[in-house]
Each structure stands twice: as structure tokens, then as C-alpha cells.
C-alpha positions as CSV (number, residue, x, y, z in Angstrom):
1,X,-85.8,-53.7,59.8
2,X,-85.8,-57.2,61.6
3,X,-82.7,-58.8,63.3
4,X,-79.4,-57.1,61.7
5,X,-77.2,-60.2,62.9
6,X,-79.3,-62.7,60.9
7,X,-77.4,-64.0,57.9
8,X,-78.1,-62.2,54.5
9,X,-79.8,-65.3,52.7
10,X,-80.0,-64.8,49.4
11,X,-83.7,-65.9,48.5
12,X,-84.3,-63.0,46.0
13,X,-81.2,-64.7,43.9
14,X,-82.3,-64.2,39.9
15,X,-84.9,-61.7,40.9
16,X,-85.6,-58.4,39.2
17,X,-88.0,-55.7,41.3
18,X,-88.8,-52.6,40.0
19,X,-90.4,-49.9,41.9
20,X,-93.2,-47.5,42.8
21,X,-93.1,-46.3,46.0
22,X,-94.6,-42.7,44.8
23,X,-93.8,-38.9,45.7
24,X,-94.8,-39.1,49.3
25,X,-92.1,-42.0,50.3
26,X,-88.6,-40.3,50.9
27,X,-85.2,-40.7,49.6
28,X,-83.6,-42.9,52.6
29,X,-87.0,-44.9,53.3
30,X,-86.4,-45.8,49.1
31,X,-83.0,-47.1,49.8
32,X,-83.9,-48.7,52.8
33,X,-87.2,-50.7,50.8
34,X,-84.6,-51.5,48.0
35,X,-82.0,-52.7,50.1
36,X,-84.6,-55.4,51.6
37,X,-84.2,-56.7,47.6
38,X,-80.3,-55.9,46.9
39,X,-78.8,-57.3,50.4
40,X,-80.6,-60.8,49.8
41,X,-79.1,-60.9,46.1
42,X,-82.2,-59.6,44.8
43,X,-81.3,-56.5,41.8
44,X,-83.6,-53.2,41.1
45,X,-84.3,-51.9,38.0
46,X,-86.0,-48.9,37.1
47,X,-88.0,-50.3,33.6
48,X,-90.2,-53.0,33.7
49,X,-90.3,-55.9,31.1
50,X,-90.7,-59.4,30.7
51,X,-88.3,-60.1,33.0
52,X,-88.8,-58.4,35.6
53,X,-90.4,-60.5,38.5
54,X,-92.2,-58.1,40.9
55,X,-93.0,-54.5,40.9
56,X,-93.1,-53.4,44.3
57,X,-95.7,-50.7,45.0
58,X,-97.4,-48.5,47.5
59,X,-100.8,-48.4,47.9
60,X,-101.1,-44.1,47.0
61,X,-100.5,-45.4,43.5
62,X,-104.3,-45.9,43.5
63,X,-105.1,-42.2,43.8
64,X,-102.8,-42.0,40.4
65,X,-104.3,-40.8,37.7
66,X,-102.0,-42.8,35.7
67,X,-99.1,-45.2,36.7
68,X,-96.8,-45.9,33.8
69,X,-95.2,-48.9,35.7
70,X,-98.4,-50.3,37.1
71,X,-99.5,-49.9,33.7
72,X,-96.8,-51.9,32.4
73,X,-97.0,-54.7,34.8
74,X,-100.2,-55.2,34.4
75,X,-99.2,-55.6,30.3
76,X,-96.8,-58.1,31.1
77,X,-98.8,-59.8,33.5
78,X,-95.9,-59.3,36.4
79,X,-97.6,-59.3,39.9
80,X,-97.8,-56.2,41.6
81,X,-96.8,-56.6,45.2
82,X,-97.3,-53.7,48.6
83,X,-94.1,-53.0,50.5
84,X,-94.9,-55.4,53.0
85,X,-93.7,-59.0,50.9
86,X,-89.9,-57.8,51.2
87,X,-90.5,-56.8,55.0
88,X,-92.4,-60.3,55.8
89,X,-89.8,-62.1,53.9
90,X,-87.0,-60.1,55.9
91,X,-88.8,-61.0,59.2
92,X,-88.7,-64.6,58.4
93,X,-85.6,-64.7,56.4
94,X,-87.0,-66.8,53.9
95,X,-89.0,-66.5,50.6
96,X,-92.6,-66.0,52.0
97,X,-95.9,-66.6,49.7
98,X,-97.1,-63.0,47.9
99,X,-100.7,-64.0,47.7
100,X,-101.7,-61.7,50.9
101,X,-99.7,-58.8,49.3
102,X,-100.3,-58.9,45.7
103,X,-102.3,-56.2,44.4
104,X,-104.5,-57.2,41.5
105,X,-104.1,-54.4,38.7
106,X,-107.5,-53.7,36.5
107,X,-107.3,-53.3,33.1
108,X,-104.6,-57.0,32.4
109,X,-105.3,-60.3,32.9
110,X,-107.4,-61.2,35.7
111,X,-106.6,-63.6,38.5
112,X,-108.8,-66.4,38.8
113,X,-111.8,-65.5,41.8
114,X,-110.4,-68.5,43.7
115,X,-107.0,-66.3,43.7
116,X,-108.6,-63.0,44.6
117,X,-109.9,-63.6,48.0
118,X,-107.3,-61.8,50.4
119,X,-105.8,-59.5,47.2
120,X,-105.1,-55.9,48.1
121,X,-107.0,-55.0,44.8
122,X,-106.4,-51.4,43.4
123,X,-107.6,-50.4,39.9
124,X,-105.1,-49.2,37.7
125,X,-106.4,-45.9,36.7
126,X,-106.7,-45.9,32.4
127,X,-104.9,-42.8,30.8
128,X,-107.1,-40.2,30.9
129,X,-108.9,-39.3,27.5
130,X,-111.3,-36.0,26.6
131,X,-115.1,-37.1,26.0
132,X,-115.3,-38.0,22.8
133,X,-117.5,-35.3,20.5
134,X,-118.7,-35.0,16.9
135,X,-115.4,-33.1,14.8
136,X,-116.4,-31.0,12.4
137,X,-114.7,-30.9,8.9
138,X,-112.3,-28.3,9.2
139,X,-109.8,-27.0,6.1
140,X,-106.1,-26.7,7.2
141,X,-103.4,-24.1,7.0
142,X,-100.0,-23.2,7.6
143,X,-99.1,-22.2,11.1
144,X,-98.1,-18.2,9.9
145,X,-98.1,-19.0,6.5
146,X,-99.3,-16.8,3.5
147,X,-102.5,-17.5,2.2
148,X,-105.2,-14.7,1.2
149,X,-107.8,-17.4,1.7
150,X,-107.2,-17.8,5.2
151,X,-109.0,-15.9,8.4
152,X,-107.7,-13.2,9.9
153,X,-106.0,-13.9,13.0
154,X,-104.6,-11.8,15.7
155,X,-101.0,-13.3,16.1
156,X,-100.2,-10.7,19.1
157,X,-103.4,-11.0,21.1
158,X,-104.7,-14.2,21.4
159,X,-104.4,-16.3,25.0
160,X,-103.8,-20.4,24.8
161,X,-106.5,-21.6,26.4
162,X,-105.3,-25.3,26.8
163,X,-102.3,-27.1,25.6
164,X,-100.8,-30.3,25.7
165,X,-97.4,-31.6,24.9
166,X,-96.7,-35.3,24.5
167,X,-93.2,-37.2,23.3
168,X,-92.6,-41.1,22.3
169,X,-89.4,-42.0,21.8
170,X,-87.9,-38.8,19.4
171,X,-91.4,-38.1,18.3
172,X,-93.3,-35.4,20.0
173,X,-96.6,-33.4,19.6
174,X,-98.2,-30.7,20.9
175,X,-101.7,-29.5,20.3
176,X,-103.2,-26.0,21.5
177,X,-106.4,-24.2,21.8
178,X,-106.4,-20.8,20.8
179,X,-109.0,-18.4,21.6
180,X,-109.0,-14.3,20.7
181,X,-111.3,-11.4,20.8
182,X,-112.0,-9.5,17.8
183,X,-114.5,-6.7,18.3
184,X,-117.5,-8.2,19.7
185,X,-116.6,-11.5,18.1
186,X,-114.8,-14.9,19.9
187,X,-112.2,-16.6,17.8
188,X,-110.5,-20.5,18.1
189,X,-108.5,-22.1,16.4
190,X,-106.6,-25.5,17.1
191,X,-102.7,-25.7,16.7
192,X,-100.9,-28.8,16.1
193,X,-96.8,-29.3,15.9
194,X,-95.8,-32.4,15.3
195,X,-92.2,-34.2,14.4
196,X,-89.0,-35.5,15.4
197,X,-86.7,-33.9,17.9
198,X,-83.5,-33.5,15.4
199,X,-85.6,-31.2,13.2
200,X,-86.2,-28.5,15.9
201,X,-83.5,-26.4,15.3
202,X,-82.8,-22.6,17.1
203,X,-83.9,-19.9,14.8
204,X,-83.2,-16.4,15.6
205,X,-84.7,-14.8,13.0
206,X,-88.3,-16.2,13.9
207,X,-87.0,-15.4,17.2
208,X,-87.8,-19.1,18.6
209,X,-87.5,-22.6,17.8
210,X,-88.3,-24.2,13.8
211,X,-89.0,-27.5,12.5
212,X,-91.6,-30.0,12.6
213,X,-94.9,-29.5,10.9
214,X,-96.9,-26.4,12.1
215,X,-100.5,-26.3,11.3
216,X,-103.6,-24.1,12.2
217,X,-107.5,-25.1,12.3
218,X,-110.0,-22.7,12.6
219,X,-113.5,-23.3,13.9
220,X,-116.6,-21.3,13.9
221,X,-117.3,-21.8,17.9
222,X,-115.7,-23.1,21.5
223,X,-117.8,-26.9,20.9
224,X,-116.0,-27.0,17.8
225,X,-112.8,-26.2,19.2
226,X,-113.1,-28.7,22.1
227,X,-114.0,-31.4,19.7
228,X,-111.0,-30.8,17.6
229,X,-108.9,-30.5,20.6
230,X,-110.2,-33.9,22.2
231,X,-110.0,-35.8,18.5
232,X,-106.3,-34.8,18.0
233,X,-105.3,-35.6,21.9
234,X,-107.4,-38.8,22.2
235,X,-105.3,-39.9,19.2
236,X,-102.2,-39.2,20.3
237,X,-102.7,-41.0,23.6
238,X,-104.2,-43.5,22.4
239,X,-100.8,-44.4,19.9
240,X,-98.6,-44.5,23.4
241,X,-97.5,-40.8,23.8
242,X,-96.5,-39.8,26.7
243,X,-97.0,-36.0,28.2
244,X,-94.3,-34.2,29.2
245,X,-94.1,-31.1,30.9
246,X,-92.3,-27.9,29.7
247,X,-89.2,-26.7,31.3
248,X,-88.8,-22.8,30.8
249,X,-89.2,-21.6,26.9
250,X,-89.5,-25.0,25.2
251,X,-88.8,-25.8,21.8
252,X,-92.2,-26.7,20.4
253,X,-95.7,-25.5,20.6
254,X,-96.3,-21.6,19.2
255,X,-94.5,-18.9,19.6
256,X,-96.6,-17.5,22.6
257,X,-96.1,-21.0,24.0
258,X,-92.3,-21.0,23.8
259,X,-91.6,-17.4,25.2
260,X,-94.9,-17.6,28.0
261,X,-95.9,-21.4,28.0
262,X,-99.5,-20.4,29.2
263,X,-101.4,-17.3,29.4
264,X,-103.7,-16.6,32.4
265,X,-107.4,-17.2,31.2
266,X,-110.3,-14.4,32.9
267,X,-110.3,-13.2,35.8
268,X,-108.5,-14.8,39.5
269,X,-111.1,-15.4,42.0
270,X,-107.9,-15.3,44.3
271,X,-107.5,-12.3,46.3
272,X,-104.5,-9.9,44.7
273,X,-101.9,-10.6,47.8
274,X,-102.7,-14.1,47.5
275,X,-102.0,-14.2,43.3
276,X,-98.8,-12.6,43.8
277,X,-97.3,-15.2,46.1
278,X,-98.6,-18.0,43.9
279,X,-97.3,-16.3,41.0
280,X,-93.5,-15.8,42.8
281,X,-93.5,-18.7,44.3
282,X,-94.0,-20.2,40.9
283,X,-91.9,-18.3,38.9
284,X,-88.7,-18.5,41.0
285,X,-89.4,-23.0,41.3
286,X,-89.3,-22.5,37.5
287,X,-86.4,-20.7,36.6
288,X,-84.1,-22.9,39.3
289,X,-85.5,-25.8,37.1
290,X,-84.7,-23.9,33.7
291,X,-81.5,-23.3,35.0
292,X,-80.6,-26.7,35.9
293,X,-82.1,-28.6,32.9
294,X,-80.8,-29.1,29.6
295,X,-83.3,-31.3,27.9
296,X,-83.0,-31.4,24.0
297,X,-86.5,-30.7,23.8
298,X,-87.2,-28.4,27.0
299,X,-89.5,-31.3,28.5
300,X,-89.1,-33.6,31.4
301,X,-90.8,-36.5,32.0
302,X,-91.9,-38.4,35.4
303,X,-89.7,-41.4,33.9
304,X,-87.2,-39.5,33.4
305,X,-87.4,-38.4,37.2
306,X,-87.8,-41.6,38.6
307,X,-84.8,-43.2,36.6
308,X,-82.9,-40.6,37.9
309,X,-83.9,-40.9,41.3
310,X,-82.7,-44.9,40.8
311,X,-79.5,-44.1,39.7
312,X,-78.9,-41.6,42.5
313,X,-79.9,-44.3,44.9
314,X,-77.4,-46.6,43.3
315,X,-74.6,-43.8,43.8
316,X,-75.9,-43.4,47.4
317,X,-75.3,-46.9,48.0
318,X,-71.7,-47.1,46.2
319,X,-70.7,-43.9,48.2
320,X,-71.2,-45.7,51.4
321,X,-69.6,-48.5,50.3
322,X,-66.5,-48.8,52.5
323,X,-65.0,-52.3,51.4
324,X,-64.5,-51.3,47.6
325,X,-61.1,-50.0,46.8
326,X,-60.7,-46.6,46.1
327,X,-59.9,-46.6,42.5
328,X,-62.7,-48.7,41.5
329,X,-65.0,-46.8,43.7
330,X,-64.3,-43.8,41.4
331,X,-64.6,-45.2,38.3
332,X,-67.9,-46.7,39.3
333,X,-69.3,-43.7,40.5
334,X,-67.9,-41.6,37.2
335,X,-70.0,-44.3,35.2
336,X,-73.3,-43.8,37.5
337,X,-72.8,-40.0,37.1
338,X,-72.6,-40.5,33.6
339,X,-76.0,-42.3,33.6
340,X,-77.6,-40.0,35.8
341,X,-77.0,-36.8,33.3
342,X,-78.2,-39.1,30.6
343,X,-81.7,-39.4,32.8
344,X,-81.8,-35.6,33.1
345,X,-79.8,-34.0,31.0
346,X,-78.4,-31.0,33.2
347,X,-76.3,-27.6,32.5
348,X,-73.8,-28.8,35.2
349,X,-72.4,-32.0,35.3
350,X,-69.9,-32.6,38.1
351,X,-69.1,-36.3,39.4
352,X,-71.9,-37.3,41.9
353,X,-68.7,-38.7,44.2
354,X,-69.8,-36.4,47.1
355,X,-71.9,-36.3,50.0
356,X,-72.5,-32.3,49.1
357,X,-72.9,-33.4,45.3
358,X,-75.1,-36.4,45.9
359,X,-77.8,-33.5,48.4
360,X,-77.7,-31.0,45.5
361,X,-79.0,-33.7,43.1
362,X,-81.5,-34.9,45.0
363,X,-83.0,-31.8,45.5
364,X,-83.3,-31.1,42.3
365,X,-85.1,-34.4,41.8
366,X,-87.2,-33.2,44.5
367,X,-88.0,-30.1,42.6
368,X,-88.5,-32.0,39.9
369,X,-91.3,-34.1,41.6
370,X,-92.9,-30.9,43.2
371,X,-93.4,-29.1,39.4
372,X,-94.4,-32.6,37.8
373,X,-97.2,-33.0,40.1
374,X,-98.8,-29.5,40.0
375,X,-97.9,-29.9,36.3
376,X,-100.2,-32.8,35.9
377,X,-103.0,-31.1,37.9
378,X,-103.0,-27.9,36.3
379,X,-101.9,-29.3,32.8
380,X,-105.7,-28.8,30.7
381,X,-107.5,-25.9,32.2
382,X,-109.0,-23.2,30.6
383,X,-109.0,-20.9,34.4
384,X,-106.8,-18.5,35.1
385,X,-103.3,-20.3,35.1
386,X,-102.8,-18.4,38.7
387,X,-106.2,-20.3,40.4
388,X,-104.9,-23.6,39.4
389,X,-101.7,-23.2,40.6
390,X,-103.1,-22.3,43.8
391,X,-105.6,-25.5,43.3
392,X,-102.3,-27.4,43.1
393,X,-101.1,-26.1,46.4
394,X,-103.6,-28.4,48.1
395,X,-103.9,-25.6,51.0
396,X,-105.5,-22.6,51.8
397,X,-103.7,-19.4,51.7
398,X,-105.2,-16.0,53.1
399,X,-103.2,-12.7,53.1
400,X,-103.6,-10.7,56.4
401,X,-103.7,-7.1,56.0
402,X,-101.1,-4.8,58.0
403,X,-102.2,-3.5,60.8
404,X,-104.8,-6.0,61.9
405,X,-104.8,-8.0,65.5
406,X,-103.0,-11.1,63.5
407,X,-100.8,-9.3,61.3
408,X,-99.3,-7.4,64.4
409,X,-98.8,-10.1,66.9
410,X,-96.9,-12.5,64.5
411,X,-94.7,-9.3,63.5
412,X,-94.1,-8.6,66.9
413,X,-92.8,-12.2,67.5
414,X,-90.5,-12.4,64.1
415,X,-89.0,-8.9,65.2
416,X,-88.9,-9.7,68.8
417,X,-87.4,-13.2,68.1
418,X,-84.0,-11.7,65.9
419,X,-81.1,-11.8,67.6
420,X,-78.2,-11.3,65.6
421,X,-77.4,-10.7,61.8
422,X,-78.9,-7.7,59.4
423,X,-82.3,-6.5,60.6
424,X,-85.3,-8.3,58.8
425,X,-88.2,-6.0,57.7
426,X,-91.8,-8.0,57.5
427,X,-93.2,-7.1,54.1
428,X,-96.1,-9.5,53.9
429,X,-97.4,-12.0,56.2
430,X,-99.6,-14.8,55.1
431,X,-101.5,-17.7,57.0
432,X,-101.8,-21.2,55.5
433,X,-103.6,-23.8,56.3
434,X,-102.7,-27.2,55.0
435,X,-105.5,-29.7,56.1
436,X,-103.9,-33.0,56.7
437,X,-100.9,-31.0,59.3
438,X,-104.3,-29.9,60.5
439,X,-105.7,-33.0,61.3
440,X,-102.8,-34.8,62.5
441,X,-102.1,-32.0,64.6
442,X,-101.1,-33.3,68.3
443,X,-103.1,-30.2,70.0
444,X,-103.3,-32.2,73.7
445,X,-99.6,-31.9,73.8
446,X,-98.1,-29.0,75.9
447,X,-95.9,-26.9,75.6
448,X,-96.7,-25.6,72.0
449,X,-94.7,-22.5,70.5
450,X,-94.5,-20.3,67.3
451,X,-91.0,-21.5,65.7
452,X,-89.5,-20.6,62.4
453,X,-88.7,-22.6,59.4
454,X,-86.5,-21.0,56.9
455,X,-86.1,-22.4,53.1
456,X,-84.4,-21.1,49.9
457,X,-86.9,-19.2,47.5
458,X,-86.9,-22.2,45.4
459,X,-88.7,-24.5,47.9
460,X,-91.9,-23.1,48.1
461,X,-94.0,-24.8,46.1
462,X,-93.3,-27.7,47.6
463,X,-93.2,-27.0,51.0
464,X,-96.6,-25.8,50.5
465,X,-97.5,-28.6,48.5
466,X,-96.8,-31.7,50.2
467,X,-95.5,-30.1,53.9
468,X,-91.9,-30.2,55.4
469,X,-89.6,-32.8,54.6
470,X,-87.3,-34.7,56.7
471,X,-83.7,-33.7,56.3
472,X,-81.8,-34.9,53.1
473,X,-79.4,-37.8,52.7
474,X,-76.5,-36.2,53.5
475,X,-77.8,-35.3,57.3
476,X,-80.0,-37.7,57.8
477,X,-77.6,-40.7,56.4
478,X,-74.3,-39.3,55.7
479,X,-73.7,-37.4,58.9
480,X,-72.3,-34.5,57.1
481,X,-72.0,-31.1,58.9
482,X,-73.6,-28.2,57.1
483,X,-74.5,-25.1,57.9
484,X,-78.3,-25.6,57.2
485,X,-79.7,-28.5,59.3
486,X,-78.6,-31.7,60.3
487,X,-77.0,-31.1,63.8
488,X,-79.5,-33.2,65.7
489,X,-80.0,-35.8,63.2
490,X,-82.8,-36.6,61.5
491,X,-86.2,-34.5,62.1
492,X,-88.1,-31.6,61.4
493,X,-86.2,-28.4,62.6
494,X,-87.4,-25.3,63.5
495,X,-86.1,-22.3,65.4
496,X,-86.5,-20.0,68.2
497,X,-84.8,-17.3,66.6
498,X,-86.5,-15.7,63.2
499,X,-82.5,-14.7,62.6
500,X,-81.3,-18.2,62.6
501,X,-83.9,-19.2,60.2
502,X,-83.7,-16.6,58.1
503,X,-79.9,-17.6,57.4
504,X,-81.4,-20.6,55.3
505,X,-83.5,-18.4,52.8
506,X,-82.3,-17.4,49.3
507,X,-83.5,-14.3,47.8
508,X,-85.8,-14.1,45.1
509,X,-85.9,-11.7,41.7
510,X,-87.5,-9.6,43.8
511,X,-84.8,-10.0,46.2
512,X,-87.3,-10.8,49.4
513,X,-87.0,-14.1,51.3
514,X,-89.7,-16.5,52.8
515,X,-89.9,-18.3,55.9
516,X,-92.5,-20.4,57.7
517,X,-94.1,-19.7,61.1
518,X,-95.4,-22.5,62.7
519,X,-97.0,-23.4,65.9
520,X,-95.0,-26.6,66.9
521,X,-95.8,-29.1,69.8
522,X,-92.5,-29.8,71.6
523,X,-94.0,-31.5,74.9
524,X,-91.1,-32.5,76.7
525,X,-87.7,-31.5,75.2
526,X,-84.7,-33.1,75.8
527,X,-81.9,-30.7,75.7
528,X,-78.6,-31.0,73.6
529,X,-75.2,-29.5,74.4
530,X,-73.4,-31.4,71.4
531,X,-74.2,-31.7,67.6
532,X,-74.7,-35.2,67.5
533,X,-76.1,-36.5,63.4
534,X,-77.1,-39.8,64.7
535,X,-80.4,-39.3,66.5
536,X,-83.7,-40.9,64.8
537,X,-85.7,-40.2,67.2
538,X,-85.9,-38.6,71.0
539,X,-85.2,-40.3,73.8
540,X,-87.6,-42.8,75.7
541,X,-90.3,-40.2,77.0
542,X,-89.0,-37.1,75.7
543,X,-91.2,-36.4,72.7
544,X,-88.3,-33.3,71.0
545,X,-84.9,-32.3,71.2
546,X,-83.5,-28.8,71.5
547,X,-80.3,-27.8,70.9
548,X,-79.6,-25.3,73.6
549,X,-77.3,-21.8,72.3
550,X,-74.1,-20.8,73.9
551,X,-74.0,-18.3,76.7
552,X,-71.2,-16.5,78.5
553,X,-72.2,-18.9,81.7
554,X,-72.0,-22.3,79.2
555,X,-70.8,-23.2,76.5
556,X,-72.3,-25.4,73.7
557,X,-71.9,-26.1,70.2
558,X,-74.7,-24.2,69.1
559,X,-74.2,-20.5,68.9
């Protein structure tokens, strides 16, 4: 990060950045980008308006298939600058031109072409909207009303095809496609709820959620029901909704959607192993977000996540803070807290004043991210919900069969590797293949071995989704010990022992417990006697470090 002795000039004085440094940067590398703004009197805010003066941005906000905050820079007219205009101007220690790093956003007003030469220029991708099809004129009813004039309709056998659920400001609206079979016969209709947020109200004699208008369409084929569909959603978006995805049983859409959110459409193409991993892995990320959440309407939203995210990295930086006195510290970090559980409203709501406290939440934001993204991909599909989740996984899972050459030499390994704690019992194995560890994969280095990886149950999804992540704030930054990770810094860690990793699982409902075996490329090791949290990174040609276990002979701090 440059020269740390150089005085903190403060040439970002009356600035306001916002950010978008997207899923893939992490926790500490965010604080470390905004503190280039904040230690040179610069401030960060999480909304973007007509004062703010930069949005800071990474360039994987191209692949985006919509950026609310590029989209509202480029309203504004605020330049959009990469990463690299707060490191050059920490390098020099000076205000430094943005023209080399200024990224022209599509869709706002245009720099002149004498401006453009040298621009990183990435398109900001438009809200995505259905093709737009003729709508046929279509009576409408009462969402389980009585009325002898209108079609039969199977209310206990029907499967939601595609839905969509979108929220501006207390206003939300959802829109499904329904589709049954009735003898030889296909049947769609088109759902709508619309309203405001204080009319939902718990009703336990409908056995869900009431209020807001509820309304039913019924077409004669699937064209007609994708026209409707498209006409209702292209609307919507088009009057600055904003889709939200559903946490648990929500409070609108029908009353399959509340108590299933989405039923499976025809048949998996995924092999049956394969659908019940997907399936658990799914359905235990869910409920630890259910259980967590308390939004008034059962949605959360990706602004919601990345205000959230702002605020913890506000209560990061006020938790470090060693010169503020103590009783100011506290009430500062009471108000953040307080801000943070308005972002996200949550079941629990303890202070975030702790290092323990401050790793729980971000976690959560974590998981947060990990279900927001498959959310988005698998949001309008008419597969089976169970493919697109897989989709979403961006890897390839195959399920070897016991008793096969595979199968039996990992076993072997987990088994042979225990060495203390209650015997494990290998009930499935699986192999995964995620292509970018693939191709990054250092395979000239030596000394490669088959370590373990273990991770509570509700992990999964993103573990599998976007690969390990480097330890959390409170190892990595903090220097915290815990029983977890951490001992060695900040890194990847895996084990020799499928015992010691399996200490870091969590059951599941169906109380089994996951772990990853990976073939890692240690080269040279340098080995460690003592737990020492401040290594980055090993030592000049070592390439890992290993924390070496206590024996009778010599003793360590690593049992």
C-alpha cells in the first residue's frame, strides 16, 4: 500500500466515494480500498446521489447483469473510476488525474470522443426485460374467490412455473405463472399480488399471509401465458421495481409460493446422488438464512446486503480504533449496530462490539451474497428448480459409486487419515470439478497431497460456488484465537488429519456432515512450532506453511 511513513495528506477532503468492488473482492481487501479514501479525509457512502463524487468500481461489474450503483452513476452523470485512481494517488500522495481510470458507463451521458481515448469503457448492462409479445385480452378474477363463471382450477396440484418478486420502496409485486394438468389437458394462468407492505398481515385461518390485491388470469395456451407474464413484469421494471429474493416462507405470492417458494418443473437430467446433494446443500443455506432474517416482507435485497456490508466495515474500523475513549467507543458502535439491523433486519440483535460478533455477521453477509447470486441466476426458469441450482454451482459434480477404484482409495485415505475423536463413517463421496481452481492449478509444483477442508453444513453452496475463501476478519485482521482457523494467519488451511477437519463441520437435518478433499500443492513448507496470526504470506522461498502436531519427543502448540 505505498510508503506507510508518508504523511496522510488529505487530498480527498470534501469527497464522497461510494463503492462497487463486487462479490469476488473480500472483506479486509474492501477495508483496505476504503481506507485509501477515509485515511486522506476522503468519506464512503453506500448510496449514490448528486453528491457523491466518484464511484469506485471493479472491472467484474461488466459481467453484471445489472448494477444498481453503476446504474445510478451513470443517471447522475458521476464518473465511474477502477480501483487503481485511489492506489496511483496513494503512490504519489497527491490528487492524480482520473482520465486513465475512468470507466465510461453506456446508457448516460456520453463523454466527448476526444475524452474517450484511454477510458476503460464497460457497458452498463440495462435491466433485463422479457421479449416483448402480443397480450391477449384476458378477463380477471379473484385470486380463490367465488365465482361460478370462473374455470376450474386445481388449487392442490398445479406447479409455479416461473415467478418473480419485486419491491420499491413499501410497494411490492409479485407475478407467477401457473401451469396444471387436467386429464389430457395443459392449464396457465397468470397470478398477480400487488400492494403495500403494512397490509400483509399473518392469517391463520388462510393458513398464510393476507392483504394486497390477489388476482388470477387465465389463458387458453403457454404463448399466452408468457405474454401475459412478460407484459406484467416488463411493466413493473420498467416503473423502477427492484427484485428481491425470498427468504424462507414469504409473505406474498400464492399460497404454494409462501409454504414451497418454487416447485421443481419435469424431470432432473442430474443423476439422483447428484440431486440430493444440491437439494441439501440448498435447503440447509436456506433455513440458516430463515433463521437469521427477519425482514417485514421475507425478501432481501442485494442493497440491502451491500449497506450492510458498509456499515460492518465502519464497525470494523471503529473496533480497531485504539485512540477513542472507551465510553465513546461504545456508544458509537451501539449506534452502528443499530444501523446495521436496520440494513438487515435480523432475529438476533446483539451489539456488533466484538471481534466474535463482528465474524458471525459477516458471515452471514457472506451467506447472504452466496443465495443472492444463485438467486439471480436461477430466479425465471421453467427447469426443474434442482438443474438450475446445480447450474448456479458453476462446477461439475459427479457422484462415485461405492465400491469402485475411486470411491475406495479416497475412503481409504479419510479413514486412514483419523486420528483421534469419534469414528467417521463415509456415506457418500462426490468429486467436483470447479474449472477456474482447474486452470490455475500450479501442477509443476511438488510435493502435492490430498488434505481436508472441513466447513459447517451451511457453507456449501458457496464453497462450491465461488471456491474457498481466505480466513475471516477476525483471523486474518483481528488476531483472535479460535478454535477453527486462524493459527497461521491468513491463508487457505487444510489438514492432514480428516479428524481435525471434521471438528469444523456442523451437522445437517439429516445429521451428516461435509468436508472437502483436495489435492493441494505445498512445494516447500516451512514448518511452525508456534501459533503465530500475523503471517500474510510464507517466507522468502518457501511457498506453505505447516503447522507441525505435538509429539511425546516435542512439543508444539498444535496438538
Amino acid at each position: 500500500m505505498g510508503d506507510a511513513e508518508a504523511p496522510a495528506v488529505p487530498y480527498f477532503a470534501g469527497m464522497l466515494f461510494a463503492m462497487d468492488l463486487g462479490m469476488g473482492v473480500s472483506f479486509s481487501r474492501k477495508n483496505e480500498i476504503a481506507k485509501l479514501v477515509t485515511d486522506h479525509a476522503g468519506k464512503v457512502a453506500f448510496m449514490i446521489n448528486a453528491k457523491t463524487t466518484y464511484l469506485v468500481a471493479t472491472a467484474d461489474i461488466a459481467t453484471k447483469s445489472y448494477s444498481s450503483k453503476l446504474a445510478a452513476a451513470t443517471k447522475n452523470n458521476i464518473p465511474v473510476v477502477t480501483v487503481d485512481f485511489l492506489l496511483e494517488c496513494h503512490t504519489h500522495n497527491t490528487l492524480v488525474s482520473d482520465k486513465p481510470y475512468r470507466i465510461k458507463a453506456g446508457g448516460g451521458a456520453s463523454a466527448k470522443s476526444d475524452e474517450t481515448e484511454g477510458l476503460n469503457v464497460i457497458k452498463v448492462a440495462q435491466r433485463k426485460m422479457l421479449p416483448p409479445v402480443d397480450v391477449p385480452s384476458v378477463r380477471v378474477y379473484k385470486y380463490k374467490g367465488v365465482d361460478d363463471n370462473a374455470p376450474v382450477w386445481p388449487e392442490d396440484e398445479y406447479d409455479i412455473a416461473k415467478q418473480h418478486y419485486l419491491q420499491k420502496g413499501s410497494s411490492f409485486f409479485g407475478v407467477e405463472l401457473h401451469v396444471a394438468q387436467q386429464e389430457s389437458k395443459r392449464l396457465y394462468r397468470v397470478f398477480v399480488h400487488r400492494g403495500q407492505i403494512d397490509q400483509l398481515e399473518d392469517d391463520a385461518a388462510a393458513g398464510g399471509w393476507s392483504g394486497g390485491v390477489k388476482e388470477v388470469r387465465y389463458v387458453q395456451n403457454v404463448a399466452e401465458a408468457e405474454a401475459l407474464y412478460a407484459m406484467f413484469y416488463n411493466t413493473i421494471v420498467s416503473q423502477d421495481y427492484r427484485r428481491v429474493m425470498l427468504v424462507g416462507n414469504s409473505k406474498i405470492g400464492s399460497d404454494k409460493a409462501q409454504t414451497s417458494n418454487r416447485i421443481s418443473q419435469g424431470p432432473s437430467s442430474l443423476p439422483a446422488g447428484v440431486q440430493r446433494l444440491v437439494t441439501y446443500m440448498y435447503a440447509e443455506a436456506q433455513t440458516a438464512l430463515t433463521s437469521e432474517i427477519a425482514s417485514p416482507l421475507g425478501t432481501l435485497t442485494l442493497s440491502q446486503v451491500e449497506k450492510a456490508e458498509t456499515i460492518l466495515v465502519q464497525i470494523f474500523e471503529l473496533f480497531k480504533n485504539g485512540q477513542l475513549a472507551a465510553e465513546e467507543k461504545r456508544q458509537q458502535l451501539a449506534a452502528l449496530s443499530k444501523e446495521f439491523y436496520r440494513a438487515i433486519p435480523q432475529t438476533r440483535t446483539p451489539n456488533v462490539d466484538n471481534a466474535l460478533v463482528i465474524e458471525e455477521k459477516q458471515q452471514l453477509v457472506q451467506l447472504m451474497k452466496d443465495m443472492l447470486t444463485v438467486d439471480e441466476i436461477t430466479g425465471d426458469t421453467a427447469h426443474a428448480e434442482v438443474d438450475m441450482k446445480y447450474r448456479a454451482l458453476r462446477c461439475k459434480i459427479d457422484h462415485l459409486q461405492a465400491g469402485t477404484a475411486e470411491f475406495s482409495k479416497v475412503q481409504d485415505h479419510v479413514l486412514g487419515s483419523h486420528v483421534k475423536g469419534k469414528k467417521l463413517v463415509v456415506k457418500n463421496l462426490f468429486k467436483v470439478h470447479r474449472d477456474v481452481e482447474h486452470r490455475h492449478f500450479t501442477k509443476d509444483m511438488d510435493n502435492q497431497k490430498l488434505l481436508f477442508h472441513g466447513s459447517r453444513i451451511s457453507n456449501w453452496v458457496g464453497l462450491l460456488s465461488r471456491g474457498i475463501l481466505m480466513p475471516q476478519i477476525v483471523t486474518a485482521q483481528l488476531g483472535i484465537k479460535r478454535t477453527d482457523a486462524g493459527m497461521l494467519g491468513s491463508g487457505l488451511y487444510f489438514g492432514s488429519a480428516s479428524s481435525t477437519a471434521a471438528q469444523y463441520t456442523t451437522a445437517g437435518s439429516a445429521g451428516t456432515r461435509m468436508m472437502l478433499v483436495c489435492n493441494v500443492a505445498l512445494g516447500k513448507p516451512a514448518t511452525i512450532t508456534k501459533i503465530d496470526t500475523t503471517i500474510t504470506e510464507p517466507p522468502k522461498g518457501i511457498d506453505s506453511v505447516h503447522g507441525v502436531s505435538s509429539t511425546q519427543a516435542s512439543k508444539t502448540d498444535f496438538v
